[in-house]
C-alpha positions as CSV (number, residue, x, y, z in Angstrom):
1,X,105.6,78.0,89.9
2,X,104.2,80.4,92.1
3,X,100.4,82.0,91.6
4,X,100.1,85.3,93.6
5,X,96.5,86.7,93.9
6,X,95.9,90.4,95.4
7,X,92.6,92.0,96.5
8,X,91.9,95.1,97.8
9,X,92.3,98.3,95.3
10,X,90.1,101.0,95.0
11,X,89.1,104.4,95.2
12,X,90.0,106.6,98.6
13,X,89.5,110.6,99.1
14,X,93.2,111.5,100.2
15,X,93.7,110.8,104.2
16,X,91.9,107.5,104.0
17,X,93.1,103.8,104.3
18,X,93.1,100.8,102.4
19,X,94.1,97.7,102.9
20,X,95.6,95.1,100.4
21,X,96.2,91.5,100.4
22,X,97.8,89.1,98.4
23,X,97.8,85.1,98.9
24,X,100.9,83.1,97.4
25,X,100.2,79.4,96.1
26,X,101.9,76.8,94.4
27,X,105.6,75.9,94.8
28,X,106.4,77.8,98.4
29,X,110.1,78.0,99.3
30,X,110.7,78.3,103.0
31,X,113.3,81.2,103.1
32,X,111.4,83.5,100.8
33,X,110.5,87.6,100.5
34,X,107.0,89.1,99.9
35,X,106.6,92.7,98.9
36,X,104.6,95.3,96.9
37,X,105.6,97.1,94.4
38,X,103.7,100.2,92.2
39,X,104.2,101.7,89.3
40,X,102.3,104.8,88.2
41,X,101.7,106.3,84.5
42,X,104.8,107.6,82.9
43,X,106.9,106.2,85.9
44,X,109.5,103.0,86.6
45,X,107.7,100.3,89.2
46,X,109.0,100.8,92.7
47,X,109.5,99.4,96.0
48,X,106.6,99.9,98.6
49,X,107.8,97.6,101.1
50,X,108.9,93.9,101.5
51,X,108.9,91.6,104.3
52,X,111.2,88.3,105.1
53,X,109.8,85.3,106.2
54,X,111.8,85.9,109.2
55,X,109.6,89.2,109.3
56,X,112.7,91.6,108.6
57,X,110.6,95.1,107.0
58,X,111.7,97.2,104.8
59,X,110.1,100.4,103.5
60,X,110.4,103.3,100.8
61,X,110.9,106.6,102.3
62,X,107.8,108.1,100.7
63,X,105.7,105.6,103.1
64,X,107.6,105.1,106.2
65,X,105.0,105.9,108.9
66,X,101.9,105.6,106.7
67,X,101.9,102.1,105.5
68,X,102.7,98.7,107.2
69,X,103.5,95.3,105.9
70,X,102.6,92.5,107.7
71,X,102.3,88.5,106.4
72,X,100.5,85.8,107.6
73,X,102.7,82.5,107.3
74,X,100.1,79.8,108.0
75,X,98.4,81.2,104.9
76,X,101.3,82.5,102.5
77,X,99.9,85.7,102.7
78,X,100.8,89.1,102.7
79,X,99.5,92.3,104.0
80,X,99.7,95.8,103.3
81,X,97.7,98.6,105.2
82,X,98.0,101.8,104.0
83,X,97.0,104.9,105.9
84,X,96.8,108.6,105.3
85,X,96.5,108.2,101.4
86,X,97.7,110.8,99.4
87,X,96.9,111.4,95.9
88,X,100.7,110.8,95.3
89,X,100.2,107.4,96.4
90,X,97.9,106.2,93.0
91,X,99.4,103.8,91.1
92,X,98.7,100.0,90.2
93,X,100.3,97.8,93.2
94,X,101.5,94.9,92.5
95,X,102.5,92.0,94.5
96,X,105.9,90.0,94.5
97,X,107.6,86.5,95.6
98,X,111.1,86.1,95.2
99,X,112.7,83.4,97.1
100,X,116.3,82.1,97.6
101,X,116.8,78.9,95.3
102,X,114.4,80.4,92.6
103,X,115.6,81.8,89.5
104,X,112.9,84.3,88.8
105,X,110.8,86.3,90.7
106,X,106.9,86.5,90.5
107,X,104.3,88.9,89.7
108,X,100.6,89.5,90.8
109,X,98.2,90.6,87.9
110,X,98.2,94.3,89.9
111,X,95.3,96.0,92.0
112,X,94.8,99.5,91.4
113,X,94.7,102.3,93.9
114,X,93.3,105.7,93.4
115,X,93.9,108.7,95.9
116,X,91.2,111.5,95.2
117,X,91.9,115.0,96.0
């Protein structure tokens, strides 16, 4: 079992930043993936960006150059900073853990974030 806690939603005006976190516990496999995902109203969940424990990035288009994932290993935790907000860019975030050897990936309970105009 793997708990995931996130922190750090809230409300921006559009060009501003936020930062989110999430902390993994529980059953920690070494060779293991972190990421953020959001899902917006009347839309699938999709990818934000993930990082390897080897710190391999990947990003979605739509954020490439705005947002960076980062992870702290010491403390199973993952990072992700988001910069020039757009209203687009709402959505509730929500963390994930997938790791090789698992059979099922975890969820965080989701954080949301809101982009004014």
């Amino acid at each position: 079992q793997v708990q995931l806690v996130e922190s750090g939603g809230g409300l921006v005006p559009a060009g501003g930043s936020l930062r989110l976190s999430c902390a993994a516990s529980g059953i920690i496999f070494r060779v293991n993936t972190m990421g953020w995902y959001r899902q917006a109203p009347g839309k699938q969940r999709e990818l934000v960006a993930d990082i390897t424990n080897d710190g391999i990035t990947n990003y979605a288009d739509s954020v490439k150059g705005r947002f960076t994932i980062s992870r702290d290993a010491a403390k199973n935790t993952v990072y992700l900073q988001m910069n020039s907000l757009k209203p687009e860019d709402t959505a509730v975030h929500y963390c994930n853990y997938r790791a090789l050897g698992m059979s099922r990936d975890y969820w965080g309970q989701g954080t949301q974030v809101t982009v004014s105009t």
